[in-house]
C-alpha positions, 0 to 999 in steps of 0.5 A: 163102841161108844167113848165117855165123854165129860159134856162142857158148854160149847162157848161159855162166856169171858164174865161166866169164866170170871165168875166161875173162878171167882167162886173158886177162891170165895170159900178161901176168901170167906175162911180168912176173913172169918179167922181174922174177924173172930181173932179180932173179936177173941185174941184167945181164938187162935190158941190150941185149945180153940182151933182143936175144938173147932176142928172137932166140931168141923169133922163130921160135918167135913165127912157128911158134906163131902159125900152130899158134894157128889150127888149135888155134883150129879144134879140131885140132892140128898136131904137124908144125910143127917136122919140117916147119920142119926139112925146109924148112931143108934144102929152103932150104940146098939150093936157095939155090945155085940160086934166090938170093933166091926160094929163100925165097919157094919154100920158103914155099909148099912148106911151106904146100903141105905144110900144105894136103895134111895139111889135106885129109886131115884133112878129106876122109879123116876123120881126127883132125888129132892122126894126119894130123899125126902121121904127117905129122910121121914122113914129113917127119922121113925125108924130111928125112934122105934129102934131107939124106943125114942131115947138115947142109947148109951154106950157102955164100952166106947173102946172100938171108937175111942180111937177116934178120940186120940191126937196124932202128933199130940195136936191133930184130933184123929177125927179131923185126920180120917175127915181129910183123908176120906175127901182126898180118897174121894178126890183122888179116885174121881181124878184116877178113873173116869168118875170125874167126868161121868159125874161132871157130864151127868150133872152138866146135861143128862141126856147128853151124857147118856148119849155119849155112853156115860153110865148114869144111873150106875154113876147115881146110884154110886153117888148116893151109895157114897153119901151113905157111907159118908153119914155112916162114917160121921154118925161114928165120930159123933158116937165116939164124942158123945158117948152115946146114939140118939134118933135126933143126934145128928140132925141139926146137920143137914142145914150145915152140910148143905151150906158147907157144899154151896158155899164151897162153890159146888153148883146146886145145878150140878157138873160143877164144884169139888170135895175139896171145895166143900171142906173149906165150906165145911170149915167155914161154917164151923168157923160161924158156929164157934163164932156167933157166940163170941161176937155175942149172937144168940145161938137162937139165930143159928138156923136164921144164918144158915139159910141166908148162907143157902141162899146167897151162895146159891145165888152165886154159883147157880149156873142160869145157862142151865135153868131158862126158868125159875119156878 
């Protein structure tokens, strides 16, 4: 009988351990010096009003990077999250009228059905994450504007998620409460279970993982399937802000999210990183939204920020042992 085991490196360098701890803190880092430069630039940044409005942005990019973190972690990628975010907006808007309370839980699984199904064939048609997604990514897109009629569905009646919009305590959205506590559920069943080291062995070296019994496509697919749920999760907080679904609405999300994830130190080469991780990146990404136009950037520049982000943190984190060459 075979034993699951998490697949480490076998002697991995003093300057690799170094670096690797380094990018551990590099989120923390990053957040404190944000806040302290938009503080400079704003003395007004650190009022109630301000932090709120951050931390409501910063929530469904919080949910929607947390579930991409485990299929980064498993070695794949998943470019679907925010066209299958935005169509969930439109299957909730839709079927509010109809299903009150549970069209939320509806929604969920279907996205997280979605999930499963790119996660199949991912695995069973032996196709790189980066095209199933891809392509997933068109397909969900269409879909949205054909459900759609390619418009905004509005919603009348928005009192079976306007919870989402209370405060607990007065002063912490709700959204950002239910954000925090899918990323420590999500942490806390991969610390509990074997979860963590399949994940951690998968995205480490595949082949070794299944030779030591690691069901990898059954971890794959779950990846995936959480990834779905996630977006299913985040298309309902955007719902309860905007009052509405559209088949374009949380599509400016995915550069974010990705950032979120390699900023918060998860290797894009997988078996290394955290959810937890990827909340300080989610936070950190936020925090440079918020602030370019306090320090008077156009908002023009946004998408110019991002995917220098991607790129310099990729640089950082990118573990080369496992990539002898770059095409």
């Amino acid at each position: 009988m075979s034993t699951s085991v998490a697949i480490k490196p076998p002697g991995e360098p003093a300057a690799a351990k170094e670096r690797t701890r380094l990018t551990g803190f590099m989120p923390l880092i990053a957040l404190a010096a944000l806040i302290a430069a938009l503080t400079i630039a704003d003395p007004d940044f650190l009022t109630q009003r301000s932090l709120t409005a951050a931390a409501r942005t910063a929530a469904p990019l919080i949910v929607l990077a947390a579930g991409a973190t485990l299929v980064v972690l498993c070695g794949g990628i998943d470019l679907s999250i925010a066209a299958l975010a935005s169509l969930s907006t439109v299957f909730l808007a839709l079927w509010i009228p109809n299903l009150g309370g549970l069209a939320t839980p509806a929604v969920i699984l279907v996205a997280a059905t979605i999930g499963v199904v790119q996660g199949a064939a991912h695995v069973l048609l032996r196709i790189p994450s980066f095209i199933v997604t891809l392509g997933g990514m068109s397909i969900l897109s269409a879909v949205a504007l054909v459900v759609s009629g390619a418009g905004t569905v509005r919603v009348v009646d928005d009192s079976s998620v306007q919870w989402l919009d209370l405060y607990v305590a007065g002063y912490v959205p709700m959204s950002v409460v239910v954000a925090v506590i899918v990323v420590a559920l999500i942490a806390v069943v991969l610390k509990v279970t074997p979860l963590q080291s399949w994940i951690s062995a998968t995205g480490y070296s595949e082949s070794a993982a299944r030779l030591a019994g690691t069901p990898v496509d059954l971890v794959k697919i779950g990846a995936f399937a959480v990834s779905g749920a996630c977006a299913g999760l985040a298309a309902v907080m955007l719902v309860s802000r905007q009052f509405s679904g559209g088949p374009t609405m949380a599509d400016n999300l995915l550069l974010p999210a990705v950032a979120a994830i390699v900023v918060g130190g998860t290797a894009i080469t997988g078996g290394h990183g955290s959810v937890w991780r990827s909340l300080a990146g989610a936070l950190v990404v936020t925090l440079l939204r918020v602030g370019l136009p306090i320090v008077g950037v156009p908002s023009a520049y946004e998408q110019i920020l991002y995917g220098a982000i991607i790129v310099v943190a990729v640089a950082l984190t990118l573990d080369k042992s496992k990539v002898s060459i770059i095409k």
